[in-house]
N, C-alpha and C positions, 0 to 999 in steps of 0.2 A: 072418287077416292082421293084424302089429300096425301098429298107426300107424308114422309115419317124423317127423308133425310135431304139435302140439299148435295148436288152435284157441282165439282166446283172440277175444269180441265186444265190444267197445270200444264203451260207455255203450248208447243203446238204437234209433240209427237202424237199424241192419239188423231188427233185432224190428219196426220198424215198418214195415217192406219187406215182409218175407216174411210178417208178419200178414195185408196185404192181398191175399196171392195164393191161387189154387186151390189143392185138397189137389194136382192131379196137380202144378202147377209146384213147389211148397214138395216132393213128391217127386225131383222133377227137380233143386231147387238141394239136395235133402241128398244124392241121391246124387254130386255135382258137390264137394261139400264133403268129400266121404266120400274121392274121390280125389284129394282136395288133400292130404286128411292121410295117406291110405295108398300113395298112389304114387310111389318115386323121383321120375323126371324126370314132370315133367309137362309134358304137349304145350302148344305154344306156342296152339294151339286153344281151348284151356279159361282158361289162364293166359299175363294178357300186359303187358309194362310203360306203363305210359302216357307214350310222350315225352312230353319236356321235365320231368319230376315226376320227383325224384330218389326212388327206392325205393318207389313208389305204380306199385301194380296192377290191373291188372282182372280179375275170374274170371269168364269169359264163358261162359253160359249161354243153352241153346236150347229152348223146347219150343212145340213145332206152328212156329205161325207169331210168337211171343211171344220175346222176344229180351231177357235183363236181365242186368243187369252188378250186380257186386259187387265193390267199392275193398275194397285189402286189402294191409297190408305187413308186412313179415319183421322179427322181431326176435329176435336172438340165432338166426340161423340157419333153427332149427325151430318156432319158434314162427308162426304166421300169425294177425295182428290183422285182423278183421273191421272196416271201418268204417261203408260205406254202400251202401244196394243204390237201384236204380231199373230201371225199363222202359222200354229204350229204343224210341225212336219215329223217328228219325231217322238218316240214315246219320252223320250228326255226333254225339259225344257232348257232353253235355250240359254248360258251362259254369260253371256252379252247382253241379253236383255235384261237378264235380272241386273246384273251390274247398272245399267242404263238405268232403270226403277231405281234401285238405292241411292243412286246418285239424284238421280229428280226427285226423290224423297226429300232427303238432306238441302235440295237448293231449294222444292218448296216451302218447308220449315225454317229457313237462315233466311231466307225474303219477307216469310212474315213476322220475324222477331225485325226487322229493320224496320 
């Protein structure tokens, strides 16, 4: 199966995400990853926009009882910019993390206009 889109991880908060998890979740988010980048549509389950955030997503990931998200936006289409993962703990997402995404948005986007 060839890819459909290219994965690109924008500086090093996702490395410092998935560094801290179990082999079986860091299995659970590549295979999660695996069909971002090889599946036409992707269900709105896995992949979902965060209102109010223009172009800022979530790739929502489950294993057992462990629930963690992954900020991530589209450029030129096919591309998908990784920016920041966490473990959510609450039915509300976290604040500071989306702030953190919008901000690693905007520096990924002003680095590659330079």
């Amino acid at each position: 199966m060839d890819p459909v889109r290219e994965l690109i991880i924008f500086k090093d908060y996702f490395y410092r995400f998935f560094d801290k998890q179990s082999k079986e979740a860091k299995e659970k988010i590549d295979f999660m990853l695996f069909l971002i980048t090889h599946v036409d549509q992707i269900p709105k389950k896995f992949l979902k926009h965060i209102t109010g955030q223009k172009g800022l997503y979530e790739i929502r990931v489950q294993h057992g009882n462990n629930i963690f998200r992954i900020f991530c936006c589209f450029d030129e289409g096919k591309i998908v910019v990784l920016l920041n993962g966490f473990q959510k703990k609450s039915q509300k997402i976290n604040a500071t993390e989306i702030k953190l995404a919008v901000k690693l948005k905007g520096d990924y986007f002003e680095c590659k206009l330079k």
